[in-house]
N, C-alpha and C positions, 0 to 999 in steps of 0.2 A: 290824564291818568297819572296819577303819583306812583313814581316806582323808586323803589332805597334798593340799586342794587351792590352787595358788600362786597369789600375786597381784603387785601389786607392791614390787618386791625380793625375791622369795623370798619371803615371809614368808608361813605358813598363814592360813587363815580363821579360825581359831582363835586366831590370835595376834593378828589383827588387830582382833577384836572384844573380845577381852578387851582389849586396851591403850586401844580409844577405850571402853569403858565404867569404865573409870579414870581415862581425863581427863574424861568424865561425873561423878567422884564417885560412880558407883555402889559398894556395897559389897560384894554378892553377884552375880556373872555365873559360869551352869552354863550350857554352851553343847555339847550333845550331836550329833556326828554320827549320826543313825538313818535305819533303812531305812525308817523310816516319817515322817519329818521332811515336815513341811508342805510343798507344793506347789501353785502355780496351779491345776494338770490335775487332782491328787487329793485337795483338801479332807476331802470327805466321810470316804473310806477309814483317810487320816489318821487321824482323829477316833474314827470305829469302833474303831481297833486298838487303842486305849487306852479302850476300854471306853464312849466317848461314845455316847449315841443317834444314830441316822441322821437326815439332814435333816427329814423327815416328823415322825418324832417329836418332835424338836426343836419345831417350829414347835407339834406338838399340848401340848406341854408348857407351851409361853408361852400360850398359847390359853387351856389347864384352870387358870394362876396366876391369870389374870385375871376368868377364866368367876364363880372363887367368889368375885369381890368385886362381881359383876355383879348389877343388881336382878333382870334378864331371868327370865322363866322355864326351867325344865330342859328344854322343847320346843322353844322358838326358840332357847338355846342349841346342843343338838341340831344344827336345820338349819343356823344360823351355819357349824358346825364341819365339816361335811362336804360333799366334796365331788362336785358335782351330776354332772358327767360327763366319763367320761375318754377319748380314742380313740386307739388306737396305731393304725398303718398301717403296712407294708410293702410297699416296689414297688421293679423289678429299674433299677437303672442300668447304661447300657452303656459300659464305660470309655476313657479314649481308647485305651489300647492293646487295646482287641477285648475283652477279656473283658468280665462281667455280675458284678455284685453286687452282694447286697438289701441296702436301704436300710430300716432304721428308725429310724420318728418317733411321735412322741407329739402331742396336744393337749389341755390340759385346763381344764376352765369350771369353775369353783368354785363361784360365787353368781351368781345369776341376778336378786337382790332389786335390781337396776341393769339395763338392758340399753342397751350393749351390754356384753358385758363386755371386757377390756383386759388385754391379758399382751403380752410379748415371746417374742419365737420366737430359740432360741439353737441353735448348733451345737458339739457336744464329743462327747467320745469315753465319756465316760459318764453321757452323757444317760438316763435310766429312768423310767420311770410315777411311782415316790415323786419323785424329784424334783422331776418336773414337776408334781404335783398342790402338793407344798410349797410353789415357785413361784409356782403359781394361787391359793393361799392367802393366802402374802405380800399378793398384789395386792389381794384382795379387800380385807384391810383397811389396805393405803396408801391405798389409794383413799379407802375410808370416814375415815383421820383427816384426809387433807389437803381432805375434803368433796366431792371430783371426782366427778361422778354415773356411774358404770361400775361391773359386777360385776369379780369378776378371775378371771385365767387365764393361761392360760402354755404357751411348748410348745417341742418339741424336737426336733430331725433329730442321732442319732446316729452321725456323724462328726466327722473330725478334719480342718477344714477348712483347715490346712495342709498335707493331702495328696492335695488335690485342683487340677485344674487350673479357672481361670474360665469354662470352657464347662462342665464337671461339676459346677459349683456351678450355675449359671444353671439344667441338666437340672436338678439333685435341689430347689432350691429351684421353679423351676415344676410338677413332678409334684407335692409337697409340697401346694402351692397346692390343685392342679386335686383332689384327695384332700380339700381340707379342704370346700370347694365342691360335690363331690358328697354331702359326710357332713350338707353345712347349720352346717359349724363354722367359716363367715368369711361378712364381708358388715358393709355399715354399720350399720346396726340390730341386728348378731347377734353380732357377735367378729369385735373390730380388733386385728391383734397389730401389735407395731411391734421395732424391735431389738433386739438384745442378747448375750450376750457371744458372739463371732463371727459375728455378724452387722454390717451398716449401712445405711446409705442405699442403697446399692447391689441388695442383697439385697431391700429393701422394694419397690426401684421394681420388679422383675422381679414379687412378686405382685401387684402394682398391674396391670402389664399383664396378666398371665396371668389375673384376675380379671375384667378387663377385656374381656377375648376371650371369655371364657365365659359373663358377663352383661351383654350388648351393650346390653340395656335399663337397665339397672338405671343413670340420671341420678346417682347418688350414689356410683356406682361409685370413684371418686377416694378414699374415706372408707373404702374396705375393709381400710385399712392406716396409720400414721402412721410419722412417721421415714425420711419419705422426701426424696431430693432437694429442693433449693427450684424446681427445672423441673420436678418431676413432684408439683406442687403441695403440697410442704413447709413447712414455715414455720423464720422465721427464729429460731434460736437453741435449735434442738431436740435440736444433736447435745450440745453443752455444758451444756444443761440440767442434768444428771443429777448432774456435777461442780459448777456453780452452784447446787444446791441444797443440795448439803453444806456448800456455803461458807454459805450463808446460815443454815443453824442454828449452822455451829460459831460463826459470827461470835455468832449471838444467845447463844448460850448464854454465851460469852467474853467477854459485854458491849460490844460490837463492836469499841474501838481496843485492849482488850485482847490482839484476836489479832495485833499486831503484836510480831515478834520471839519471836514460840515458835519454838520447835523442832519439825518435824513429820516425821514418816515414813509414807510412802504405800505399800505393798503394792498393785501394781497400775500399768501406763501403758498403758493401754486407752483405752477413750473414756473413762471416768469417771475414770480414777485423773489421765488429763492434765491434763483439765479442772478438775477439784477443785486440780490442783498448779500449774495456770496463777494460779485465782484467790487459791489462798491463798499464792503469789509477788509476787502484785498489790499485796497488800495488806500485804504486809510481813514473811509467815510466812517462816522457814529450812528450806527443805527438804532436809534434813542427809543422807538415806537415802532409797532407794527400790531394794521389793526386785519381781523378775518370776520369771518361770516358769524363767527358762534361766540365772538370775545378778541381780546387783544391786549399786547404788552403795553408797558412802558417802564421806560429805566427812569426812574427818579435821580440819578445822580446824572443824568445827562451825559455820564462820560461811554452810552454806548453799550447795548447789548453784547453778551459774549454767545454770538454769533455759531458756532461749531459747536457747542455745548447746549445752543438751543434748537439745532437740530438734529445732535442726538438724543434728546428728550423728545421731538416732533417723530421722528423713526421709530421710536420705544412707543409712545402713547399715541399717536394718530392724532395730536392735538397741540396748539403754542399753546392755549390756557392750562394758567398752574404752575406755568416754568417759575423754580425757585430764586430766578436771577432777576427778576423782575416783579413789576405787581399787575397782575390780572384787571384786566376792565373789559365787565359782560357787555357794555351796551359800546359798542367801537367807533359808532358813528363820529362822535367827538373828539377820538383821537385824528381823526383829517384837522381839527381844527386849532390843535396844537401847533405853538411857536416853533419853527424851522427854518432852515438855510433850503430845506428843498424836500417835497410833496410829491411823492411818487404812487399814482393810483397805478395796481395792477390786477385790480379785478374786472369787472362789470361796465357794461355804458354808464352814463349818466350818473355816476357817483356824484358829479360835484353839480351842484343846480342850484338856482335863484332861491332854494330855501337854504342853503348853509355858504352860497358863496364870501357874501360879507362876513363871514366867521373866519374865513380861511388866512393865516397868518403867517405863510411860507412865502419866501422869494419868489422860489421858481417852482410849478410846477410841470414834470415830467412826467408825460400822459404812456405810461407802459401799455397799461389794455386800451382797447378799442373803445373810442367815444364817451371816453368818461366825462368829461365837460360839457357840459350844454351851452349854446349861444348865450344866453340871457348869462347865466354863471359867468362865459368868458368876457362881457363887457362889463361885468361887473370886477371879477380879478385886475381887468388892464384898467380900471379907471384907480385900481389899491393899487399900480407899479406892480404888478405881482406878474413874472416873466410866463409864456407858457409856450413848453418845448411839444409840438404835438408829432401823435401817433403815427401820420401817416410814415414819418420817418425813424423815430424814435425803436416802434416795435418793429423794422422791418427788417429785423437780424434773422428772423424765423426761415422766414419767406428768400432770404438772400442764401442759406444755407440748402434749404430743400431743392433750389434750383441745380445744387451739385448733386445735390444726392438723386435729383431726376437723372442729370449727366451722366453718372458713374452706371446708373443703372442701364442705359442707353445705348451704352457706351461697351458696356457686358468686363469693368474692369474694375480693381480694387486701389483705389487711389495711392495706398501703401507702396505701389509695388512700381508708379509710377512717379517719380520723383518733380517731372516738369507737370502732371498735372498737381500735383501738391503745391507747389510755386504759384500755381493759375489760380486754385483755391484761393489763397493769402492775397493775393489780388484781390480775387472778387470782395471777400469778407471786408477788406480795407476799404471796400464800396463805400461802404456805411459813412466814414467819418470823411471821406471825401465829399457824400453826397450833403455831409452833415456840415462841411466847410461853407459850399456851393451856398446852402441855404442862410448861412448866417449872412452870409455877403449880400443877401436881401436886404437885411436891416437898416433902416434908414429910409428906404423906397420908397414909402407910402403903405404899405403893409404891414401886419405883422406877421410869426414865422409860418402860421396855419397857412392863411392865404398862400403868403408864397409857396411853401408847399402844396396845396392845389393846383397853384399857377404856371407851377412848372410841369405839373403831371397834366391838367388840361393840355398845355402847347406842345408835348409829346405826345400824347392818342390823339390829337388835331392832324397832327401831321402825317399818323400813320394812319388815318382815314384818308388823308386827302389826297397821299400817292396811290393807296388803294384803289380810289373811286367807289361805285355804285356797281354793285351786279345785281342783276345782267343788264 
């Protein structure tokens, strides 16, 4: 299908990317218009249509690289890898304009060798059971590298909640709740879920309350959820976490004043994709590009969007297309395939896949959201020298931060007021680039940093099965 889509001057998307990938000095740009061209909303589908495995499988494949270089036995591996339990739910919503229509959601517990376990609850329009178990997977072993004591889990309300109004999200998110409550699949000891992609603060405080009403007793009730408001007993610096934590590997990994003056491109202005482009503007990085679901930037002069100014235009309009600092490009997929020092996907799984891997022309990519590379994509990038920093450690600033904010709630105390648990915080947070050191010092093994990263999270839920035992 031939598509001229315009930007500024007239000039195609096509023309426009190929001309700044030649003042890149690139040598080779194939920049294809397809009906299957990468998208925020459809990663996954993407990915499939060029022959990739689905998320699920994805994640079993990094899992099985890892498993055979594991001492573990073939029976704890086994339980590692599967997942403990899954519950979909459907219940009718009443819409505002009168009609009804059923709502499905998912939630799923992966590893129970932690409890409680810890997943975020997202909303999209193709949310499904593999997803969300892959999700729960993910969790269980960020958890385990960044050492955070939680099993993982994950979950999902299948909607597009740009097409709902805020009292219809408030209904499907409280039934959600009161469904998870009666199945025994939330509570502070049992499964705290906390944000994620379409979700926020907002969204959490409503299970908070709705949890709240239903277990009137329960003193801990506060803890049945994290990511919440700082008035609905949140803590500070949770929403950013997720984007400060990518900053803190990419920094460790880049030998930290290294990362002043790359070049970076963010896929993604969500909470994590700002966050991560706030801090590495901070610190000196060019954010040259940045592509979203509907359109995306790019700076032609390569010396770096101006960054605060283009989110105050995103706060005023609800949108980055249009920002007058830059030039608008409707079809975004292509900008992933723009010349870079470093490739930061923070949207969707399966963004990067065996249809655009060989286009990809960044160093290093830094996997912010969950499972954006697929196998096939990543033996395709390591056979370009193209480095790739993955997720399970990379995004696990989210998850290292809510584990306070479960504490403080727990705990019934305002971390302000106590100065040594403030000190303990900064500890924990500094997890991250310790855990981030740990992992470089893989390099060289026989692995590269994914596996290792698995490798380490397998030999930790190994071992907390195996002092465990079997009950009964």
């Amino acid at each position: 299908m031939a598509m001229r889509l315009l930007t500024r001057g007239g000039q195609s998307d096509i023309q426009l990317l190929s001309r700044l990938c030649a003042r890149a000095g690139s040598t080779v740009f194939s920049y294809r218009f397809q009906s299957t061209a990468v998208a925020a909303a459809h990663g996954d589908s993407a990915a499939t249509a060029h022959g990739d495995p689905s998320f699920l499988e994805s994640v079993d494949i990094y899992f099985d690289k890892a498993a055979s270089l594991a001492s573990t036995t073939p029976d704890i591996l086994t339980q590692i890898k599967a997942c403990n339990n899954i519950l979909k739910v459907q219940f009718p919503l009443k819409c505002a304009n009168g009609s009804v229509e059923l709502i499905e959601a998912y939630r799923a517990q992966h590893s129970h060798h932690r409890l409680p376990v810890k997943g975020g609850i997202r909303m999209a329009p193709n949310v499904d059971a593999d997803e969300t178990m892959a999700l729960a997977a993910l969790m269980t072993f960020k958890c385990a590298v960044v050492d955070v004591p939680f099993g993982g889990a994950k979950g999902g309300i299948k909607i597009d909640p740009t097409k709902y109004s805020t009292n219809e999200k408030e209904a499907i998110i409280r039934r959600y709740t009161s469904e998870l409550v009666k199945k025994n699949f939330i509570g502070p000891s049992i499964d705290v879920p906390a944000p994620d992609y379409g979700t926020g603060p907002q969204e959490m405080a409503w299970i908070k309350d709705t949890f709240e009403h239903l277990q009137p007793n329960d003193i801990n009730g506060s803890a049945c959820v994290t990511g919440k408001p700082l008035e609905e007993g949140g803590i500070m610096g949770r929403q950013e976490a997720t984007g400060l934590g990518v900053f803190f590997c990419l920094r460790e990994f880049l030998n930290d004043k290294a990362s002043l003056g790359k070049m970076v491109i963010v896929q993604g202005f969500g909470n994590v994709g700002r966050h991560t482009i706030d801090s590495i503007h901070g610190a000196g990085g060019k954010i040259i590009a940045i592509a979203e679901a509907n359109g995306g930037l790019v700076d032609e002069s390569m010396e770096g969007l101006d960054i605060p100014a283009l989110k105050a235009y995103h706060k005023k309009k609800g949108t980055i297309t249009g920002f007058p600092g830059a030039t608008t490009v409707k079809n975004s997929s292509g900008i992933l395939e723009l010349p870079c020092d470093v490739l930061i996907p923070a949207a969707l799984e399966s963004q990067i896949h065996s249809g655009n891997a060989a286009n990809i022309k960044a160093k290093v990519v830094a996997e912010a959201a969950n499972g954006p590379v697929t196998p096939l994509a990543e033996t395709i990038l390591e056979a370009n020298n193209v480095v790739i920093l993955p997720d399970l450690l990379l995004n696990a600033g989210g998850v290292t931060v809510s584990y306070f904010e479960w504490l403080k709630n727990l705990n019934h105390i305002h971390f302000g007021r106590m100065s040594r648990r403030m000190e303990e915080r900064g500890k924990k947070v500094r997890k991250l680039s310790t855990a981030c050191s740990y992992l470089l010092d893989t390099d060289g093994k026989g692995c590269n940093f994914r596996t290792a990263a698995y490798l380490i999270a397998i030999e930790r839920i190994a071992t907390c099965y195996r002092l465990s035992g079997i009950f009964p």
